[in-house]
Structure formats: structure tokens, C-alpha cells
TORKE-148113 format. One line per 5 residues: for each residue x, y, z of N, C-alpha, C, O, CB. Coordinates in steps of 0.001 Angstrom, whole numbers, plus 500000, padded with zeros to 6 digits. Atoms other than C-alpha are relative to their C-alpha. Glycine has a CB too. Layout:
! residues N
X Y Z X Y Z X Y Z X Y Z X Y Z | ...
//
This chain:
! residues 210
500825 498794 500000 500000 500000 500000 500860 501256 500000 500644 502098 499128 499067 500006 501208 | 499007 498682 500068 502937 502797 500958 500950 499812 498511 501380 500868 498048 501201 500027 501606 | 499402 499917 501168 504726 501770 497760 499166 500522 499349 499393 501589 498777 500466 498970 499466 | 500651 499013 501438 501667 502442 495573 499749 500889 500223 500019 501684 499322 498893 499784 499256 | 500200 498532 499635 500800 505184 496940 500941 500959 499794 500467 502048 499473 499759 500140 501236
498622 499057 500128 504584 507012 496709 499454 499761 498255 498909 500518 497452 502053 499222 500762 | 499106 500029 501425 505435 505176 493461 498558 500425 498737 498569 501208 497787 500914 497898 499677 | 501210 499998 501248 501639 504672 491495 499101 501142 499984 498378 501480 499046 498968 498741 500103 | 501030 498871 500204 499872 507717 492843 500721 501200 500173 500781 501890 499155 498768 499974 500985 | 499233 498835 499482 501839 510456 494385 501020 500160 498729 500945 501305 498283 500796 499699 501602
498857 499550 500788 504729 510423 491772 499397 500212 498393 500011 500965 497638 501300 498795 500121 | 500539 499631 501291 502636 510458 488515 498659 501506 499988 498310 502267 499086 499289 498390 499456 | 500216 498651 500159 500571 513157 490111 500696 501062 500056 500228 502199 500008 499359 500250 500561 | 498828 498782 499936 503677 515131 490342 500465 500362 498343 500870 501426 497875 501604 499347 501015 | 499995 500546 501262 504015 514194 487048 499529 500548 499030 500165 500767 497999 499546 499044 499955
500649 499721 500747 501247 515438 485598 499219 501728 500547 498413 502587 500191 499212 498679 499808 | 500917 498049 499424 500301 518832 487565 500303 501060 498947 499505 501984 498792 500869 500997 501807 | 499661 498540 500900 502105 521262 484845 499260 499684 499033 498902 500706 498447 501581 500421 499444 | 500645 500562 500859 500229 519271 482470 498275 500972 499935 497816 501797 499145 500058 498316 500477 | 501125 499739 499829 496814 519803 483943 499444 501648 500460 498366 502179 500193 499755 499009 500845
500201 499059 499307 497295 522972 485919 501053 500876 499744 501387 501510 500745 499810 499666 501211 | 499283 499032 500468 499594 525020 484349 501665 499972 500797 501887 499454 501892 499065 501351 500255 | 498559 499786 499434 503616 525823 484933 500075 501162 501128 501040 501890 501359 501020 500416 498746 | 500610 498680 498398 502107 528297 488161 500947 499284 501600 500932 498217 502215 497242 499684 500519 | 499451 500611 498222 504176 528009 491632 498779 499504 500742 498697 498420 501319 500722 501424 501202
500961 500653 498953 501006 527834 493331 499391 498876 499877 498610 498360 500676 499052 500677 500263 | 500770 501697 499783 500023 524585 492311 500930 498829 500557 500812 497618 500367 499462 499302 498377 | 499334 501032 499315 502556 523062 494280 499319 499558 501537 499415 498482 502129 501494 500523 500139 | 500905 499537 498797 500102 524600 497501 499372 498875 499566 499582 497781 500091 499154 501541 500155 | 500897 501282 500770 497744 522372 495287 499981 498861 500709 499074 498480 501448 500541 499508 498598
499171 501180 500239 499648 519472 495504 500049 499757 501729 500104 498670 502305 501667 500303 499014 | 499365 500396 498104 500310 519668 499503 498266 500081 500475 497891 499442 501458 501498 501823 501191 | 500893 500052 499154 496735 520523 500038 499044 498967 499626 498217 498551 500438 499489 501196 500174 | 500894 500992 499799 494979 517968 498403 500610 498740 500357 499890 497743 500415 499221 499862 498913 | 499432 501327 499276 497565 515287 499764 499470 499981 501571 498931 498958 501993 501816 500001 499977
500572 499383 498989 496607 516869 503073 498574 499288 500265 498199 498323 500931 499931 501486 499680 | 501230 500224 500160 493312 516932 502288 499046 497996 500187 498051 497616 500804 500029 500734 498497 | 500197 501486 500130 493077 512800 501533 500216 499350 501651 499251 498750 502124 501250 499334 498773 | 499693 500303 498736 494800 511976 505245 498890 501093 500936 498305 500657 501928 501745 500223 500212 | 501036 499302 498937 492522 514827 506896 498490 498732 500024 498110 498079 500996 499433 502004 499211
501140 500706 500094 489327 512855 505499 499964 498726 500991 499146 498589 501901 499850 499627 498580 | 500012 501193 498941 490443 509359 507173 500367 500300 501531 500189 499454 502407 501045 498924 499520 | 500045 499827 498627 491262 511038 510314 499438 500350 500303 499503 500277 501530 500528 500351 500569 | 501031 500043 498889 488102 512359 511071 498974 498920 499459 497900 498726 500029 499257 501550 500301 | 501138 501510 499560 486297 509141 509937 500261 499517 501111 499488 499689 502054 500067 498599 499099
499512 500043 498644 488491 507725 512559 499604 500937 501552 499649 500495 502700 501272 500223 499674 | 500024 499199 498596 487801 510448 515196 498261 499884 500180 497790 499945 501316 500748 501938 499887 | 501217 499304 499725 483874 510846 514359 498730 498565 499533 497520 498497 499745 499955 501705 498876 | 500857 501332 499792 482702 507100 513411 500293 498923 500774 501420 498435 500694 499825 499404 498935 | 499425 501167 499074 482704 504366 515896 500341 498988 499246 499706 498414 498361 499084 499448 501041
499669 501044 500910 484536 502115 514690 500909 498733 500940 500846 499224 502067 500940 500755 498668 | 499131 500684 499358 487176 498716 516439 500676 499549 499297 500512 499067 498177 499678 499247 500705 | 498593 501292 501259 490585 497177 515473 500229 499344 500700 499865 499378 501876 501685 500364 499272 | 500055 501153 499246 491603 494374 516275 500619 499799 501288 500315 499095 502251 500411 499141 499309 | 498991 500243 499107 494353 494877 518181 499946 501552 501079 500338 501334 502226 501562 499686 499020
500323 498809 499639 493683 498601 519427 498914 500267 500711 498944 501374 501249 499968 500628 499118 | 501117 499520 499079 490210 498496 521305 498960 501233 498835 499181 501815 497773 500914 500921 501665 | 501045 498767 500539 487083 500879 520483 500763 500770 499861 501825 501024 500429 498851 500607 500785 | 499379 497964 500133 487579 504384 518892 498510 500398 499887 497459 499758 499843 501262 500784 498072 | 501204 499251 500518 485260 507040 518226 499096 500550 500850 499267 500469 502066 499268 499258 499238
501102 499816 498478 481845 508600 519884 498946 499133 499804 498378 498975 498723 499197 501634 500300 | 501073 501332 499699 479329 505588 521472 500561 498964 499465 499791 498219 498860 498490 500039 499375 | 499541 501059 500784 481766 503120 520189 499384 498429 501000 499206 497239 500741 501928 500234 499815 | 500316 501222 498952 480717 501022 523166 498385 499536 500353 497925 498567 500957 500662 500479 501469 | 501242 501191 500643 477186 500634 522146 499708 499465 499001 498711 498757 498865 498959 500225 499991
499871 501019 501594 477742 499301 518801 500177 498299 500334 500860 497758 501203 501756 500531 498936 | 499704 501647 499888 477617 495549 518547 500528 500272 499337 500379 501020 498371 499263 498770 499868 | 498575 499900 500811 481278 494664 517912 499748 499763 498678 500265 500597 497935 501135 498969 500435 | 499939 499898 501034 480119 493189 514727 499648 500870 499165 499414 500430 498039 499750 499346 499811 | 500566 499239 500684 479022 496437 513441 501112 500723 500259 501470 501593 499465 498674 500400 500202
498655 499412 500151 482083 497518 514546 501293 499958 498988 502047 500666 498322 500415 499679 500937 | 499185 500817 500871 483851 495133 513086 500333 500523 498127 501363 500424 497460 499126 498533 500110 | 500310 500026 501067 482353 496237 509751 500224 501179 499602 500790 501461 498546 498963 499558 499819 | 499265 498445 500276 482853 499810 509955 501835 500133 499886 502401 500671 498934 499508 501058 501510 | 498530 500301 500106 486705 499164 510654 500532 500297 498497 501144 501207 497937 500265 498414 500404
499250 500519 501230 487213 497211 507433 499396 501285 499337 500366 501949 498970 499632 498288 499280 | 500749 498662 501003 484749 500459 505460 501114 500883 500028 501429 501519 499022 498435 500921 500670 | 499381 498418 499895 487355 503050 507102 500907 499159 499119 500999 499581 497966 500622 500980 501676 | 498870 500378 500649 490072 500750 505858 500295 500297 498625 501129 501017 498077 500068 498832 500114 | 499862 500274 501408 489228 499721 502511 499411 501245 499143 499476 500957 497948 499238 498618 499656
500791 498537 500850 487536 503155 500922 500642 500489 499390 500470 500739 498197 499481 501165 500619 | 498912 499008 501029 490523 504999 500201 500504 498829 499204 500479 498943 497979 501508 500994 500879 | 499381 500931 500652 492075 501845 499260 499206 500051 498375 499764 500598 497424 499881 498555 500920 | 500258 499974 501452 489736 501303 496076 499250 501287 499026 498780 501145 497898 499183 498831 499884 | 499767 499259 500555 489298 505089 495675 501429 500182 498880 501576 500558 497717 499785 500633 500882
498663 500281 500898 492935 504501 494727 499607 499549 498693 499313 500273 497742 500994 498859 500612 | 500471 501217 501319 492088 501582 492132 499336 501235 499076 499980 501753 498164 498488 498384 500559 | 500737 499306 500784 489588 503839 490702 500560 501043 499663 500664 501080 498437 498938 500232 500412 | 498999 498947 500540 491663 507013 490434 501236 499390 498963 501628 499996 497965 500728 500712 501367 | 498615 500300 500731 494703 505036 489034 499530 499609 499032 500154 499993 498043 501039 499059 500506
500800 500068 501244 492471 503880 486576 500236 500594 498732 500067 499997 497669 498938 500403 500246 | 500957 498908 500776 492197 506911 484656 502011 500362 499607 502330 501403 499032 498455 501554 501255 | 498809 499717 500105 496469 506505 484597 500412 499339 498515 500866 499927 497534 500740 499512 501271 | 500055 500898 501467 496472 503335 481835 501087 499045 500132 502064 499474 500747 500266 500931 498495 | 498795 500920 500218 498808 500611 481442 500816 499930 501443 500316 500394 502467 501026 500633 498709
499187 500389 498792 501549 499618 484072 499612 500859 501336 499791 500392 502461 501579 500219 499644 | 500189 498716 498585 500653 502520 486690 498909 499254 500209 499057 498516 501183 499711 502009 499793 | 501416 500325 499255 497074 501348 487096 500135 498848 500066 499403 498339 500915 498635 500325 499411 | 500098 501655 499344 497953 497635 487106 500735 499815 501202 500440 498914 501987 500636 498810 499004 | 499043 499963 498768 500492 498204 489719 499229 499964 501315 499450 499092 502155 500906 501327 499991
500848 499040 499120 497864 500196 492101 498980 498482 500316 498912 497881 501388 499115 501733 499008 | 500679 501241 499970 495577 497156 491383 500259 498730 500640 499499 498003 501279 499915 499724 498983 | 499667 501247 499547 497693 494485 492105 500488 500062 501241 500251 499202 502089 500843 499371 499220 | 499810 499847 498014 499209 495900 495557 498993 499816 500822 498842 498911 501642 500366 501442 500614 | 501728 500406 499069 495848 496122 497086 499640 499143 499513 499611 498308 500417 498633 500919 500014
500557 501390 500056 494525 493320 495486 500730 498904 500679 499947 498012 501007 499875 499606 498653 | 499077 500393 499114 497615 491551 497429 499472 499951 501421 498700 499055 501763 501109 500840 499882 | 500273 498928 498930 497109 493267 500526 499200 499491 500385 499289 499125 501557 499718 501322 499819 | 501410 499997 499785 493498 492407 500249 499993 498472 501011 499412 498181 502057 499009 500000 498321 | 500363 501585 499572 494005 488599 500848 500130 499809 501346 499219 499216 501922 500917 498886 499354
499107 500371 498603 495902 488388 504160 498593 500433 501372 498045 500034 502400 501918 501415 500130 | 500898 499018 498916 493665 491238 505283 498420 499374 500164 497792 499320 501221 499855 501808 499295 | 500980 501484 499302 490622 488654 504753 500137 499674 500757 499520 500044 501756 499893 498845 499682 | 499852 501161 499334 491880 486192 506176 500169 500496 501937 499814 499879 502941 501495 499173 499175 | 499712 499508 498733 492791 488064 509272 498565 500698 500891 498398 500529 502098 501201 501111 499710
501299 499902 500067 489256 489535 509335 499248 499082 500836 498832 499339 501966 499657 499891 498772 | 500969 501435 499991 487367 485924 509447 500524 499856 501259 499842 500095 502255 500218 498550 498805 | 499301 500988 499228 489990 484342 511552 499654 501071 501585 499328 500587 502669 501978 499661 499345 | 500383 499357 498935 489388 487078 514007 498649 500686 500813 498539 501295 501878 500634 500652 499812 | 501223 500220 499718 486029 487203 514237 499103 498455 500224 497917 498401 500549 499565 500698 499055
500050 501228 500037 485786 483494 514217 500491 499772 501507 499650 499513 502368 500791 499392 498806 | 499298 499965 498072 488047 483376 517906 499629 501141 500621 500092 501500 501704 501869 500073 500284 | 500916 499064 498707 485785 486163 519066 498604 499185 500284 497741 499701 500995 499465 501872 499383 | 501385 500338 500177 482822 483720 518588 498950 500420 499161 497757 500559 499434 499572 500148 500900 | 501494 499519 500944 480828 484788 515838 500301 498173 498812 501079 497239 498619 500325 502461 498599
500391 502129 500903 479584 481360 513382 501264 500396 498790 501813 501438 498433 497385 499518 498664 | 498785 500440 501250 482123 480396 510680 499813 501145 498611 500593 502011 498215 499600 498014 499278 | 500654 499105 501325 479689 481955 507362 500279 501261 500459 500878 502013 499691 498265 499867 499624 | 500309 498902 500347 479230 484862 509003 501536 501212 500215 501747 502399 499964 498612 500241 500887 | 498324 499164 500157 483255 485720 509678 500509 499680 498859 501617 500147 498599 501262 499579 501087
499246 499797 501449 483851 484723 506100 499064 501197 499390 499568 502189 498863 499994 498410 498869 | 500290 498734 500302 481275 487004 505308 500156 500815 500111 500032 501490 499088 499527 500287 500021 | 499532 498823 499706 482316 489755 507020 501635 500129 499605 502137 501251 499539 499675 500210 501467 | 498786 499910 500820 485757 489080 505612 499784 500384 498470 500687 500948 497851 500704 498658 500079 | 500006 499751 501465 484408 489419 502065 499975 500977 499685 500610 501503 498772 499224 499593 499339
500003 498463 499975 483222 492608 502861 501188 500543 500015 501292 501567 499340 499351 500562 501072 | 498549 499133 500620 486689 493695 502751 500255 500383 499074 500761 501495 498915 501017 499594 499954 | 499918 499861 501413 486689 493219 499287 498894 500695 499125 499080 501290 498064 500144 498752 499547 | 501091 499296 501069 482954 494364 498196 500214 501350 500482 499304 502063 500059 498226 499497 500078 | 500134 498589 499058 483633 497595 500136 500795 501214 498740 500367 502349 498527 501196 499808 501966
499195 499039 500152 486536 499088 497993 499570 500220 498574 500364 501003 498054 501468 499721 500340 | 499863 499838 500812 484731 498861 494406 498966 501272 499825 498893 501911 498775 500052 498901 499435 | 500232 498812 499734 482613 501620 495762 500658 501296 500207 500235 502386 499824 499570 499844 500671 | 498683 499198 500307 485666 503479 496307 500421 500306 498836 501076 501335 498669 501009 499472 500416 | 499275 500096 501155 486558 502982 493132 499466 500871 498992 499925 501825 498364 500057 498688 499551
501009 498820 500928 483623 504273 491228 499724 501640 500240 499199 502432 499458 498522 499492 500117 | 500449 498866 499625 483473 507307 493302 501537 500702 499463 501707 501913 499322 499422 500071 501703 | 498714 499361 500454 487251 507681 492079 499875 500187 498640 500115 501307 498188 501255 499210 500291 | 500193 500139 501950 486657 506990 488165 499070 501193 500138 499470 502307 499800 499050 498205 499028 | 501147 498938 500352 483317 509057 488447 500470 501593 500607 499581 502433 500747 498393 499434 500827
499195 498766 499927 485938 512209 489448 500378 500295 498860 499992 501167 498082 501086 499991 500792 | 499459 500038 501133 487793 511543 487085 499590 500204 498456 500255 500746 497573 500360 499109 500136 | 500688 499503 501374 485166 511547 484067 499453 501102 499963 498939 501587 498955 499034 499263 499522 | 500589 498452 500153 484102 514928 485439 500779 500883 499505 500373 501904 498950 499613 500643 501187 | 499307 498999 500968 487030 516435 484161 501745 499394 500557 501898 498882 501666 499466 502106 500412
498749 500525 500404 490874 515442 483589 500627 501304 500643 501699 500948 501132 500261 499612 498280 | 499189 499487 498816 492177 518202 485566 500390 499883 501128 501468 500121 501673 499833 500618 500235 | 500293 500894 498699 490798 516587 488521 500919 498704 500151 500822 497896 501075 498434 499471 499957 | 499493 501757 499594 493249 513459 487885 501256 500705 501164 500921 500878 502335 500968 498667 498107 | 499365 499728 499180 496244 514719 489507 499701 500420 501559 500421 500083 502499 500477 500647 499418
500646 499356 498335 494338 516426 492820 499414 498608 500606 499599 498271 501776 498372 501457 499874 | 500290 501147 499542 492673 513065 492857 500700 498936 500456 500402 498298 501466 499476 499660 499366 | 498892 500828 499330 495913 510841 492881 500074 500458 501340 499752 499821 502343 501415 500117 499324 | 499157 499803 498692 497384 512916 495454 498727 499457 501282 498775 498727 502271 500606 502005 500171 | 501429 500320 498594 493844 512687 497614 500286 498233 500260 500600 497941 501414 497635 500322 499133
500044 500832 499658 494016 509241 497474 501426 499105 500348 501478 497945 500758 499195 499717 499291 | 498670 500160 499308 497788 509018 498245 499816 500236 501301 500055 499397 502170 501072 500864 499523 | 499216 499637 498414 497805 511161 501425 498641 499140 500980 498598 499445 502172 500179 502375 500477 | 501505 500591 499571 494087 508871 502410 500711 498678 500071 500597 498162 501183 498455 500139 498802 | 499322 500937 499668 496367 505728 501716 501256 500263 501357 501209 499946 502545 500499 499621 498665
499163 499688 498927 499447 506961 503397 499567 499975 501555 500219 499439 502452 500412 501219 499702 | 500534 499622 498711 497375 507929 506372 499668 498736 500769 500029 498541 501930 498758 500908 499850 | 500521 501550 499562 495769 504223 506809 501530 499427 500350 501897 499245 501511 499047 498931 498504 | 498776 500961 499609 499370 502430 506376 500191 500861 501440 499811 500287 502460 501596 499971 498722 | 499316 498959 498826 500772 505577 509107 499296 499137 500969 499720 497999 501171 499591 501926 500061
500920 499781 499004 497921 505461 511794 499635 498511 500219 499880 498162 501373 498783 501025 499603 | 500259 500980 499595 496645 501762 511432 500623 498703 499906 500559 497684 500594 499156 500012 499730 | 499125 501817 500542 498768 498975 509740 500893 500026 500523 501238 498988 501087 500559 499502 498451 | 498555 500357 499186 502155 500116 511193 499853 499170 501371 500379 498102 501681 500793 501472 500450 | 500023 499876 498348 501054 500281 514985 499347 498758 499899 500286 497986 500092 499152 501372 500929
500384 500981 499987 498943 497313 514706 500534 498822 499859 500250 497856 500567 499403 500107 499516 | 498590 501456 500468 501824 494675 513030 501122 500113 500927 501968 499219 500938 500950 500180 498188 | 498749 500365 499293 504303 495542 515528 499382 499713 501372 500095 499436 502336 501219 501203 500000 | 500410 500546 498749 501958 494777 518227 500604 498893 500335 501348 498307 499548 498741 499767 500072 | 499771 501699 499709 502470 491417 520440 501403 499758 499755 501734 498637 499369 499088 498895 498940
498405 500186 500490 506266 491815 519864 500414 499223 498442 501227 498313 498278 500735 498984 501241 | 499680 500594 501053 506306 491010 516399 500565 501310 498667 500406 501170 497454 498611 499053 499684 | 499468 499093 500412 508096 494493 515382 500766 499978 498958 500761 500608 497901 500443 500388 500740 | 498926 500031 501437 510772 493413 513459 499722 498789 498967 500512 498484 498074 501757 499757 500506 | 500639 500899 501128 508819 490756 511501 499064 501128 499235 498949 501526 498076 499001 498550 500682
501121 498588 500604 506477 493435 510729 500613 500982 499110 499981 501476 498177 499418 501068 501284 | 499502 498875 500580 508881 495857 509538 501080 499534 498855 501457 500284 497955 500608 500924 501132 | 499660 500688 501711 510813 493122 506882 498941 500137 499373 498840 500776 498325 500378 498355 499763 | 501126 500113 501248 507524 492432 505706 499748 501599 499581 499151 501794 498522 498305 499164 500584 | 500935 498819 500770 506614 495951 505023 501312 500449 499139 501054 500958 498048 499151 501486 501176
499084 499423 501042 510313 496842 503502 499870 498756 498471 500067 499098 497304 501858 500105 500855 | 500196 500619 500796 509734 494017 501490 499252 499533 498787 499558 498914 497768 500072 499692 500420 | 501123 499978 500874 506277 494336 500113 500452 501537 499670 499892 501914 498641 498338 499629 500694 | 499642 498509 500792 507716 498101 499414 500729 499656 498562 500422 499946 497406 501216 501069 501033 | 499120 500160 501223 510382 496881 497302 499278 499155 498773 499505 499581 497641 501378 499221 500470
500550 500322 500608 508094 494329 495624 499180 500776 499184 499056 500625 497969 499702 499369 500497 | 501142 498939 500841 505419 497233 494853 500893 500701 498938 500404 501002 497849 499181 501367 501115 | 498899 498855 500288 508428 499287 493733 500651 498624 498421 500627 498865 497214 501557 500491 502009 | 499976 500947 501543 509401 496162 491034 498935 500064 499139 499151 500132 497929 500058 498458 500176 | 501160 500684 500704 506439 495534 489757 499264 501387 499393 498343 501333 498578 498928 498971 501160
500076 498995 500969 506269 499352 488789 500567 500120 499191 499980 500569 498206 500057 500861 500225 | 499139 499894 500882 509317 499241 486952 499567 499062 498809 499198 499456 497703 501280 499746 500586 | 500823 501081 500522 508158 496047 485612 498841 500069 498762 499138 499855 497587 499358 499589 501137 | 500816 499391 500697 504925 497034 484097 499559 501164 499188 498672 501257 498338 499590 499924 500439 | 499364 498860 500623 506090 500328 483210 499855 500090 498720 500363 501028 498106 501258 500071 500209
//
């Protein structure tokens, strides 16, 4: 996810700003505020919907009258949104850039199932309904997606402001929830190969498709 986000979204909207928005200093302001802008959005979902992680306890306001599984379900929503806003913005890139964007999160996606189920399964909920709520991981982000494309066909100036939005909206998720969460339980420095590792992988597989 922090690879595509640098390499598939953030660096081709840098890419393309003189393009869309003229050779102007101030669209570098642009550039910082709608990256900004993307990480502001997921931090007040975070601050203003109840939501639970797994490893972190309730957030939010009344998080503690929600039945967890509604918790549960909001979680994966904050998670996965920007995620296949991404997809859908990178879209609108073509060839190797948008398969890249695709295939990291589609990656990503599996584990994050499985971790889902399996953990709603050893909280006691029935078998179906923690694979179901694992699937939802996946039907969640093609809503994301469309709301990213359907930017995008409003006008082609909008692609670049849109990458970055859904860069600093990714960025923000890896920052705030995936780091702190994988090094829980003392598993820090397993956590932190795997993430230099799936960097460098994302980071091939741009060159790659390129």
C-alpha cells in the first residue's frame, strides 16, 4: 500500500500537475493541500465514526454501544475506501501505473481477509458469518473505486488532485493503522521486513509494468 501510493499515485501526480494545471508556483500549495486533504478525510472518519481494530480496542463517539460486529464492519469500510478510491483514480492513469495500484491492494486484500474471518471466528461469531464479514473487505473498495473513476470523468484536471487525495488517504491508513497494529504482540521486526519488502516488491512491479 505505501509503495503504491509514493510510486503509482503520488509520483505520477507530480508528474502530471504542469500538464493539467499550468507551469504556476502555486500549484505546488495544490499538491500539499489535496495530499493533506486525503489523510485529513480518514482522520476524522476515525475520530467521528465508531469504529474497532483488532488489536487497538474501540475508537470514536458511542463506540461502546455498537455491537462489535458492526464495529467490526465499519473498521474494514474506514480501511478499505481509500484503498479502492485509489484503484479507481489510478484507473484513469492506463497501462503499468494502474495495474500496479491494482495488484498491491489486490495483494494486501488477501491476508487482510483472512485476518478479518479468523478474528472474528476466535471472538465467537459462526464460521459463514466471519467469512462474510471478511468478504466485505473486498465488496467495500469497488465503491471506492467508482466514486474515484466518476471524478475523474468529470474532468481530467481533477486526475492529479485526485491521485494525490488518494495518496495522502492511503498513506494515512498504512501511518495510523497497519504500522502500529503489526508491531503489536512483539512482532516488530517481523512486521517491519515484511513491510520493507512488500515496498520493494510494489516498487518492482512498477518498473516492471512500466
Amino acid at each position: 500500500m505505501l509503495s503504491a501510493a509514493v510510486f503509482s499515485l503520488a509520483a505520477p501526480a507530480l508528474e502530471l500537475r504542469e500538464e493539467a494545471w499550468g507551469p504556476h508556483a502555486w500549484t505546488f500549495g495544490l499538491v500539499a493541500l489535496t495530499f493533506f486533504a486525503g489523510a485529513l478525510m480518514v482522520d476524522l472518519i476515525n475520530r467521528y465514526v465508531p469504529h474497532e481494530h483488532f488489536l487497538k480496542g474501540p475508537e470514536g463517539s458511542d463506540a461502546v454501544h455498537l455491537r462489535r460486529m458492526w464495529l467490526f464492519v465499519l473498521a474494514i469500510t474506514i480501511h478499505n475506501f481509500p484503498e479502492g478510491m485509489a484503484v479507481g483514480v489510478g484507473s484513469a492513469l492506463g497501462g503499468g501505473q494502474a495495474n500496479n495500484v491494482a495488484i498491491g491492494i489486490g495483494l494486501q486484500n488477501v491476508p487482510e481477509g483472512l485476518v478479518v474471518a479468523s478474528a472474528l471466528w476466535e471472538r465467537g461469531y459462526p464460521r459463514w458469518t466471519a467469512v462474510g464479514v471478511g468478504v466485505l473487505s473486498g465488496l467495500v473498495e469497488p465503491l471506492g473505486a467508482l466514486l474515484g473513476v466518476g471524478v475523474i470523468a468529470l474532468s481530467r484536471v481533477a486526475l492529479p488532485g485526485a491521485l494525490l487525495f488518494a495518496s495522502g488517504a492511503m498513506i494515512f491508513v498504512v501511518a495510523s493503522e497497519v504500522f502500529p497494529e503489526s508491531h503489536e504482540g512483539g512482532h516488530g521486526r517481523t512486521a517491519t521486513w515484511a513491510a520493507i519488502f512488500g515496498f520493494v516488491l510494489n516498487m518492482v512491479l512498477d518498473v516492471a509494468l512500466a
